[in-house]
Each structure stands twice: as structure tokens, then as C-alpha cells.
C-alpha positions in Angstrom: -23.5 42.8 -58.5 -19.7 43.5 -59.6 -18.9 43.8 -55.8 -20.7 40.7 -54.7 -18.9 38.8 -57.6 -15.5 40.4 -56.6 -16.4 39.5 -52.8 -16.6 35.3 -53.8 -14.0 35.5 -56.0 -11.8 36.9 -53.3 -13.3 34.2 -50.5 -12.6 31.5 -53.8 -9.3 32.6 -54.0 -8.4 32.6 -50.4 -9.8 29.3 -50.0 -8.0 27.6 -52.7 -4.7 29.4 -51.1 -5.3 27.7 -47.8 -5.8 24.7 -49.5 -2.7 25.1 -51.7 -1.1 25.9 -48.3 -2.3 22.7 -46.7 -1.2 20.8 -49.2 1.9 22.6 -49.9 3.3 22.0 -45.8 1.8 18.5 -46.2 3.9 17.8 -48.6 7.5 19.3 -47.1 6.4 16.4 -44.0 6.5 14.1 -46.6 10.0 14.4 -47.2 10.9 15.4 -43.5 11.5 18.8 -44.2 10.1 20.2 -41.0 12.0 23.2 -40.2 10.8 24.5 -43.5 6.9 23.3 -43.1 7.1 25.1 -39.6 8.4 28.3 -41.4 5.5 27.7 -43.9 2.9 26.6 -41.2 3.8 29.5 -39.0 2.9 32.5 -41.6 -0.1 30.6 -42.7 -1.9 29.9 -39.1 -2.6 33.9 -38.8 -4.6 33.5 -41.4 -8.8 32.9 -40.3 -9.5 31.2 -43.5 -6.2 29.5 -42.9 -7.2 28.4 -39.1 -10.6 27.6 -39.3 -10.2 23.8 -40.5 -9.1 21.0 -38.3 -6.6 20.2 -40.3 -4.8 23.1 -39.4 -4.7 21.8 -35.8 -3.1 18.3 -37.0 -0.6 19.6 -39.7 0.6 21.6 -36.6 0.4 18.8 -34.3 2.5 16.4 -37.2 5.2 19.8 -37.6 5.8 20.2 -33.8 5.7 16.3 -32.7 8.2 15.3 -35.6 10.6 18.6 -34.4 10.1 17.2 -30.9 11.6 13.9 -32.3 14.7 15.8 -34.1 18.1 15.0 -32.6 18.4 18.7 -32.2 15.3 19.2 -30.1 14.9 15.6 -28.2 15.6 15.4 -24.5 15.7 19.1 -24.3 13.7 22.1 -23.2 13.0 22.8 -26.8 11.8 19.5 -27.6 9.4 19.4 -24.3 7.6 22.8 -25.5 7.5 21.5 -28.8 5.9 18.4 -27.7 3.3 19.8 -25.5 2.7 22.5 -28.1 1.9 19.4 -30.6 -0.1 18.1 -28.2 -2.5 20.8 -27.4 -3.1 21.3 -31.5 -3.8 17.6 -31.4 -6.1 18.2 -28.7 -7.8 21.0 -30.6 -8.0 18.5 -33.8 -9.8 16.4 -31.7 -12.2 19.1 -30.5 -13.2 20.2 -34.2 -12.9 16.4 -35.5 -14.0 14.0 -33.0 -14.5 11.3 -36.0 -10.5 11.5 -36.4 -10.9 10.5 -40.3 -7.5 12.4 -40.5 -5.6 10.7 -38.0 -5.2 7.5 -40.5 -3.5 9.7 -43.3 0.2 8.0 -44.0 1.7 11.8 -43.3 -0.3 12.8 -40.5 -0.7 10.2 -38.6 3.2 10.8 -37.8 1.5 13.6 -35.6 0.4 11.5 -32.8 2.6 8.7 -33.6 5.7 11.0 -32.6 3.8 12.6 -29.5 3.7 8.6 -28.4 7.5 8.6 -29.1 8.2 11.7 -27.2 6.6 11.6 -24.4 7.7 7.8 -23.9 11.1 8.9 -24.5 11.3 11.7 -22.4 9.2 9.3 -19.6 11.6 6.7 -19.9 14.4 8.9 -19.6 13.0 10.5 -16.0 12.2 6.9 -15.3 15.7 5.7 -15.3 16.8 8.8 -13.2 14.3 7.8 -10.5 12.0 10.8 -11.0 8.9 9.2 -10.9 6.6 11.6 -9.8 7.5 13.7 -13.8 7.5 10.7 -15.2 4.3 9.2 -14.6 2.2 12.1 -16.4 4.6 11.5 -19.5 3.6 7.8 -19.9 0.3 8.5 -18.9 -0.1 10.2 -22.0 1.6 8.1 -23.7 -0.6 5.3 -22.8 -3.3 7.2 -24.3 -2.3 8.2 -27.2 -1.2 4.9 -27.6 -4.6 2.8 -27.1 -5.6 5.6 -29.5 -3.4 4.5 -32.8 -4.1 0.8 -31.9 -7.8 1.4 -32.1 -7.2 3.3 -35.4 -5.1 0.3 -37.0 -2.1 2.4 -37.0 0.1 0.8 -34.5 -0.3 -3.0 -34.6 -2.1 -5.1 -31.2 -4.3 -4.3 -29.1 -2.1 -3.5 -25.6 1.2 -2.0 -25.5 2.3 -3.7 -22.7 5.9 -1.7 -22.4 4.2 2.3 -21.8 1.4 0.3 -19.4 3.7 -1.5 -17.3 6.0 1.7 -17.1 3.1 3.6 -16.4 1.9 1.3 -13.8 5.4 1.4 -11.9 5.4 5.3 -12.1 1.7 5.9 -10.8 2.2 3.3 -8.0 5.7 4.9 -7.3 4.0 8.5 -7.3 1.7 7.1 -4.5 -1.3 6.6 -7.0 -2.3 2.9 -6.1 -5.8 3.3 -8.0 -4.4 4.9 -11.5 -1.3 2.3 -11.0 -4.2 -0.6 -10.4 -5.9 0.8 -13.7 -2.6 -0.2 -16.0 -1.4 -3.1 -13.8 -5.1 -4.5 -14.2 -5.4 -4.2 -17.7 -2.2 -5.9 -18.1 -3.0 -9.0 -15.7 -6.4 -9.0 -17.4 -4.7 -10.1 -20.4 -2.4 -12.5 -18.4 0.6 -11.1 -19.5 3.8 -13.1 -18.4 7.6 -12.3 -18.7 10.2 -11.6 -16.1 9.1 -8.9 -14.0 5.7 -9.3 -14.1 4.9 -11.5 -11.6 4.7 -8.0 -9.5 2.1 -6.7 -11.7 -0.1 -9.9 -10.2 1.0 -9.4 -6.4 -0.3 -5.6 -7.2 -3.1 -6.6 -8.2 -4.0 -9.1 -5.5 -3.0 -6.9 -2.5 -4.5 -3.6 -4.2 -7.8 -5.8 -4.9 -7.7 -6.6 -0.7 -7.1 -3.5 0.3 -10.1 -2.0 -1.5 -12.1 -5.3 -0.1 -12.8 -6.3 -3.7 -12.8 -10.6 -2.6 -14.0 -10.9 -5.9 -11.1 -9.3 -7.9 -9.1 -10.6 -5.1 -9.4 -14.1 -6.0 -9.3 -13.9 -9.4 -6.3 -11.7 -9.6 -4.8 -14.4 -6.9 -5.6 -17.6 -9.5 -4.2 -15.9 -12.1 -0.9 -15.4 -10.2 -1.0 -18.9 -9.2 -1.7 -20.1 -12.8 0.7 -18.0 -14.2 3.7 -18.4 -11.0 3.1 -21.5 -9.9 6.2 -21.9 -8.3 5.3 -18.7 -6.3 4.1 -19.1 -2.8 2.8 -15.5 -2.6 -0.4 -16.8 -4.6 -1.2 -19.4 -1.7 -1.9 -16.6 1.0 -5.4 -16.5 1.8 -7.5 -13.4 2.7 -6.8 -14.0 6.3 -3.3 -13.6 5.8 -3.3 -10.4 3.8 -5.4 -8.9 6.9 -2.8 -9.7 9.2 -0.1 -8.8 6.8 -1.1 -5.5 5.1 -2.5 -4.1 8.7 -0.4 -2.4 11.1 -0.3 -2.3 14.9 -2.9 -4.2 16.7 -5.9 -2.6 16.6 -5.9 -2.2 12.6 -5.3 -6.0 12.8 -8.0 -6.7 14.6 -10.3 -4.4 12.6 -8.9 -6.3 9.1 -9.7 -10.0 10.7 -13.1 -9.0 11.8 -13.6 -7.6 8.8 -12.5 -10.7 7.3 -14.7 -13.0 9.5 -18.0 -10.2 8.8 -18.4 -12.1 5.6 -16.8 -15.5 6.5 -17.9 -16.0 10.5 -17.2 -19.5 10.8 -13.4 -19.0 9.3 -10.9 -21.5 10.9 -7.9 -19.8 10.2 -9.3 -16.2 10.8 -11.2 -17.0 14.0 -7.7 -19.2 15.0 -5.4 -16.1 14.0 -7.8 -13.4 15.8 -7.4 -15.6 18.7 -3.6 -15.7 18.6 -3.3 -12.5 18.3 -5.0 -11.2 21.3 -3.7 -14.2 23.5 0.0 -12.6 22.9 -0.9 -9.6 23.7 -2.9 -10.6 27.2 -0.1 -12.9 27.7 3.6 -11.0 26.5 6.8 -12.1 27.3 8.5 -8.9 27.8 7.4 -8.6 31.3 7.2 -4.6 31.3 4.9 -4.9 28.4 1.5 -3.0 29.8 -1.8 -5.1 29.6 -4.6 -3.3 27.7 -7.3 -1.3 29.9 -10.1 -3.9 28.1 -8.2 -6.7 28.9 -12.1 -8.3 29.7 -13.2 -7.4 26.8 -10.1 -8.7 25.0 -9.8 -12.2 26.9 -13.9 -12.8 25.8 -13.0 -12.3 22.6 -10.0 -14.6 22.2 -12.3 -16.9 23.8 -15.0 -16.9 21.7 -12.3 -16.7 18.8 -10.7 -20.2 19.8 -13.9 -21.9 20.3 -15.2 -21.1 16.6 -12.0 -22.3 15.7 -12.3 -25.1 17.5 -15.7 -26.0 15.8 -14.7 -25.4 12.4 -12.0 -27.6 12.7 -12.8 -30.6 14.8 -9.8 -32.8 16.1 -7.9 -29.8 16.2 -5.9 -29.4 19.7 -4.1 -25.7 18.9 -7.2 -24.0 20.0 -7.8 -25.9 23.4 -4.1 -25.7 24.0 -3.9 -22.2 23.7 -7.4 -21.8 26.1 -5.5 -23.5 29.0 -2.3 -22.2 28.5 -3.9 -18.9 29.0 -5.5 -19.8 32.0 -2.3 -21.3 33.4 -0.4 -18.0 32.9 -3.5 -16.1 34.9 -3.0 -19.0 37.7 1.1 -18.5 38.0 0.3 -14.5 38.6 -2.4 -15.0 40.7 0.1 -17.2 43.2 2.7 -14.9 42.5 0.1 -12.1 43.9 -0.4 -14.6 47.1 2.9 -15.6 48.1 3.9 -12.1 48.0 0.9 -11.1 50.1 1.1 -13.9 52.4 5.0 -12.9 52.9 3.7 -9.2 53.4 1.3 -10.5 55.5 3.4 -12.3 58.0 5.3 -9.4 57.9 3.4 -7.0 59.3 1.4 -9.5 61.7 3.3 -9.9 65.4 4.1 -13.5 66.5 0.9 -14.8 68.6 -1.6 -12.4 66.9 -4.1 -13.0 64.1 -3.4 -11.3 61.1 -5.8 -8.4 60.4 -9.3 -9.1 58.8 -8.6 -7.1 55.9 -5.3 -9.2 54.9 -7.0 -12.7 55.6 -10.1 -11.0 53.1 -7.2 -10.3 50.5 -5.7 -13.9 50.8 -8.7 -15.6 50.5 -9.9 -13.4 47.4 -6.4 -14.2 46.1 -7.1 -17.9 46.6 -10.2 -18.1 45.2 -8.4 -16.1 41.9 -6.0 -18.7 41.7 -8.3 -22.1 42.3 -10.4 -20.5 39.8 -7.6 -19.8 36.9 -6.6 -23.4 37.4 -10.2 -25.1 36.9 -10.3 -23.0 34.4 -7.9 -24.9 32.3 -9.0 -27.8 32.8 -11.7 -28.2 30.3 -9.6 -26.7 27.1 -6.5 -29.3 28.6 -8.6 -32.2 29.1 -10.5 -31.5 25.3 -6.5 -31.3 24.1 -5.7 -34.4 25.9 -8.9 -36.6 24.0 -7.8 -35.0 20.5 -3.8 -36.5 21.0 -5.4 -40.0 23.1 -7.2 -39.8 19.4 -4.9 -40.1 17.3 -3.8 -43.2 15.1 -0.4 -41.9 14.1 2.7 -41.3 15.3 3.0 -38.0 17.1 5.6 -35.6 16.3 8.0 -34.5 19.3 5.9 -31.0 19.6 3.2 -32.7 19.6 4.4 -35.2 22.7 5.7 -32.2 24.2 2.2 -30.2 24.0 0.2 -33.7 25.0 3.0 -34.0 28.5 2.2 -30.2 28.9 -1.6 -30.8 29.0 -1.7 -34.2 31.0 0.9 -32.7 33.6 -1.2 -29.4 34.2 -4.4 -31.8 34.4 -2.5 -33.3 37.8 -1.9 -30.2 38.9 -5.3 -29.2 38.8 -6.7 -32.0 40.4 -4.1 -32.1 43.2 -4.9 -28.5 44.2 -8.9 -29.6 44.3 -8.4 -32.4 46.6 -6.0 -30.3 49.0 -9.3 -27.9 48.4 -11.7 -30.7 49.4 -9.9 -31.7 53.1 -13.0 -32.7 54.8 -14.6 -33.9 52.4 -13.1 -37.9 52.0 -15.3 -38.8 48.5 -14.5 -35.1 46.8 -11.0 -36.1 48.0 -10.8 -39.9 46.4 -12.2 -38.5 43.5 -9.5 -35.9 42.9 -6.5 -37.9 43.7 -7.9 -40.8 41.5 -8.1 -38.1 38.8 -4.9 -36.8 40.0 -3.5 -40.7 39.6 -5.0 -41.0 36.1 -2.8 -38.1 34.5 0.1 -38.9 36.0 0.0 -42.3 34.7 -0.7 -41.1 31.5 2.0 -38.6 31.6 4.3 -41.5 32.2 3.1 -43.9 28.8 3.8 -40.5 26.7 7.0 -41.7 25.1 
């Protein structure tokens, strides 16, 4: 019975040590005397009894972060091992009290608040120097051991929006859109507004496209507009963010079909898919090379211009662009038969027929070009009735495009009635037709 007795009043008296010992360091933080509470914590932490509370772990982590902070330690090695020392006792207070009740204590809670100090500090200062990649971590802590002394009352608000926009900038910079989206997000969330954060908006909106989130898209978009109205960025569209953000053709194509998956009878999508192709089947560097699927390609831009041209009624762009396609296929098809016909007569002696296989060729190459030119026609004469239509005023363009359309009309319809000899009605129809577009290209003043 004496031992036992002996044995608690032993485990007493080491307990109310470590307590004394607690209470004792605590108090040298009161008064900032950290060098001595480090000496003091630093003999007692060997100690089991000593150890085995959490407040061991956030007396340490209230020592080390305020000797981070010291003049003598901060922005230097020193301070950075003291810092992430502080951290991982913070850490380990945590662990053993996930409650926190200690964190709101006036001395201890100087634990975490210096941690948030430090590691923005020493974030800030790789920021400035361009080192984004060691910055980033740095504020990424700091972020949460920020949102953590908000939600415990300790630090006033509910968003620091200085460490979120820093760490925003320093994720995106490191090449980590999503963790960069996560800050910039909660930021435009809130519809923060200042100089420089416009950015955080046109983030969000491109980010939100890329990851084919419409939904976040558009609000993220109506917030920049709200909030920038005097910006134009927040008037692109979804269209124009496929053709923007996607490089090379093929990737563009893939973004506007992506785009018109969802949205199929799209004016502007269907009107910009067709553009594109048609200047890539028609380029004007002539030693550009024409894609292998070029029929695959010019049924596409086909069937691209004439949804366009339904969603938008009275609109000529799309017919315009039809027959000027067909025009351009009609000027290399002639180039292909006058310089076969000049090979051709060539290679034929004077009094012979030329060989079967060369009168084959120019016919075929005929037949290419009559057809290139009918071809035309329809998306021409649709063009014509649109600007015939019209109540106002055309613009000089558009008088330009309407003389264009009338003048290739005659064209047409004087190569079908050189087409039709022997034929007197298919003739008189063709050269009245002919007649009609010329006099109309005449009253386009």
C-alpha cells in the first residue's frame, strides 16, 4: 500500500509539473519572450507526461511560428524550418484536438495566426521575385490556415481576398488551372471588384469553357459583364471561345461541333464552322495544299451555311459565301481546260483529230466547269432576292456584294445559252435571263 501511494503521488507530482510547465511557457509568450519559452519548451517536450497533451503540440506551434516571425529569423533559412516546424506541431494539435477549443485562447491562437503571417510573407516575397512555382504552396497554406481563424472568429470576415487572389495567380502561373479556378471562383463567387480583378472573371469564364461547364460559363460571363460593363470580353459568346481558345484547324472544328452538339441550330456557330472550312478549301496563298477530304470538307461547309442560312432568314452572308465557292471551283476548272486545250493543240498535227483520249479529258473538263458555274447560281440568285429585299439604304459592301452576285448570275446564264446552240427556246430563255441581270447590275447605284 505504501508503494502504490508513493507510485500516485509521484504520477500527481509529475502532472502538476507539466502543468506548472504549460503554464509557466504560456506565460513567457505572453510577454513575447520566445527565445526563453523555446529554451523552456525544449527540456520539457522529452518528457511523456510532458508530451502526451495537445497542448503541447500548440504551445510548440505558438513558440516556433512567433520565432518564425522574429526579425532575426524572418526571410531566412532559419525562419523557414522554424515555420514548417510550427506547422507540423499545429498539425499534430489538430490530430489529438480536432474540436480546436484551444485555438481561440488570446496567447495561442498567435500560433496559427503567425504561421498565416509567415508563410504569406515568405509567399509574397517569392511572388515578387517571379518564383511562382515556391510560392504557390506558401499561400496555399496560407489560404488555409486563413479560412481556418475566420471560421473560429479570430481574424475578422469571411474571405481574405489578398492570400486568395495571390494564390490564385501563383497556381494558375504554376500551370494548375483547376486549384487556380478553386480561389479565383471563390473570389468571383462573392463578386469581388477592384482593379485587377476583372482577370479573376475572364479566368473564370474561359476555365468554365474549357472544362465545358455552359452553366458556370454563363454565369461567370454575367457576372463579368455586371461587374465590367465597359468590358467587351464579357460579350463573346461560346462560339467565340471555341474558335478562340482552340488551336489549328482540326481542334477548331472539334470545339464548334462541340458547340453546335448541344446548340444544332446555332447561327453564329453553324455561320463560323462554315467560314472556316470555306478558307481553307478556298486559300489565297496559292501553294497552300488542299486537304485529302476536301469532299468531306466542302459537304460540311455546305450543310454549315444552309443551317445558317435558316436560322437566320434574310441573311445574304451565307448564300454569298455558297456561290463564291463555287465560282472559285469554276475559275480552276477553266484554268484546267485552257491549259489542256493549249496542250492539246499542241500535240495534235494540223489536219488531224485530236486523240480520243484528249477530246474525253476536255469534255470531262467542260462538264466540271458548266457544272461549278450552275452551281452558283441558286446561293447567288437567293443573295440577289435578300438585297432586291431590302427597304434601306445599302452600305457600299453591301452594293459591292449585290453587283458581285447579279454580275456572276450573267455569266451563268450566258455560258447555258452558248450550252443550248440548237436549242432556240433553251436559248431565249437564257439570254432573257442573261438580259435580266445585266439590267439589274446597271440600276445598282
Amino acid at each position: 500500500m505504501k508503494r502504490m501511494f508513493l507510485l500516485a503521488a509521484m504520477s500527481l507530482t509529475a502532472y502538476i509539473a507539466g502543468a506548472q510547465n504549460y503554464t509557466q511557457i504560456k506565460n513567457m509568450l505572453a510577454i513575447n519572450q520566445y527565445t526563453k519559452a523555446k529554451e523552456e519548451f525544449d527540456k520539457a517536450m522529452p518528457n511523456a507526461k510532458f508530451a502526451a497533451k495537445a497542448e503541447a503540440y500548440i504551445l510548440k506551434a505558438a513558440i516556433y511560428a512567433g520565432l518564425a516571425m522574429a526579425e532575426e529569423n524572418k526571410s531566412k533559412p532559419s525562419g523557414e524550418q522554424l515555420t514548417t516546424e510550427a506547422d507540423a506541431a499545429f498539425a499534430k494539435y489538430k490530430e489529438m484536438e480536432p474540436e480546436l477549443s484551444l485555438v481561440t485562447d488570446p496567447v495561442y491562437q498567435n500560433g496559427p495566426i503567425n504561421l498565416y503571417s509567415s508563410y504569406f510573407s515568405s509567399g509574397y516575397t517569392d511572388y515578387t521575385a517571379k518564383k511562382y512555382q515556391a510560392a504557390y504552396p506558401k499561400f496555399k497554406r496560407a489560404v488555409e490556415l486563413s479560412d481556418l481563424l475566420m471560421t473560429k472568429k479570430i481574424l475578422p470576415g469571411t474571405l481574405d481576398t489578398n492570400v486568395l487572389i495571390l494564390a490564385g495567380i501563383t497556381a494558375e502561373q504554376s500551370g494548375k488551372r483547376d486549384e487556380a479556378a478553386a480561389y479565383y471562383g471563390r473570389l468571383a463567387d462573392n463578386k469581388i471588384i477592384g482593379d485587377g480583378f476583372e482577370s479573376v472573371y475572364r479566368f473564370m469564364v474561359s476555365h468554365s469553357f474549357e472544362k465545358k461547364n455552359m452553366e458556370a460559363f454563363e454565369k461567370y460571363k454575367n457576372y463579368g459583364k455586371e461587374l465590367f460593363p465597359k468590358s467587351e470580353y464579357f460579350n463573346y459568346d461560346k462560339v467565340d471561345f471555341a474558335v478562340g481558345l482552340a488551336e489549328g484547324f482540326n481542334n477548331k472544328l472539334k470545339a464548334i461541333d462541340e458547340v453546335l452538339a448541344t446548340d444544332p441550330g446555332n447561327y453564329k456557330a453553324n455561320q463560323i464552322l462554315g467560314e472556316l472550312i470555306y478558307d481553307t478549301l478556298n486559300p489565297r496563298d496559292d501553294h497552300a495544299v488542299i486537304p485529302e477530304n476536301y469532299p468531306e470538307l466542302e459537304k460540311k461547309m455546305l450543310a454549315a451555311f444552309t443551317k445558317s442560312a435558316a436560322a437566320k432568314p434574310g441573311t445574304e452572308n451565307p448564300y454569298l459565301y455558297m456561290g463564291d465557292h463555287f465560282i472559285n471551283k469554276a475559275v480552276k476548272a477553266n484554268e484546267e481546260r485552257e491549259a489542256h486545250v493549249k496542250a492539246m493543240q499542241a500535240r495534235t498535227k494540223p489536219g488531224t483529230k485530236s486523240s480520243p483520249e484528249d477530246i474525253k479529258k476536255r469534255d470531262e473538263l467542260d462538264k466540271k466547269y458548266g457544272e461549278a458555274l450552275e452551281a452558283s447560281r441558286e446561293p447567288y440568285e437567293k443573295a440577289a432576292e435578300i438585297f432586291a429585299a431590302k427597304t434601306t439604304q445599302l452600305s457600299l459592301r453591301d452594293k459591292q456584294q449585290y453587283k458581285k452576285a447579279v454580275s456572276y448570275l450573267s455569266d451563268v446564264f450566258a455560258y447555258k445559252k452558248v450550252q443550248a446552240k440548237g436549242k432556240p427556246a433553251d436559248q431565249a430563255k437564257y439570254a432573257a435571263e442573261e438580259k435580266k441581270w445585266n439590267d439589274r447590275y446597271e440600276s445598282i447605284k
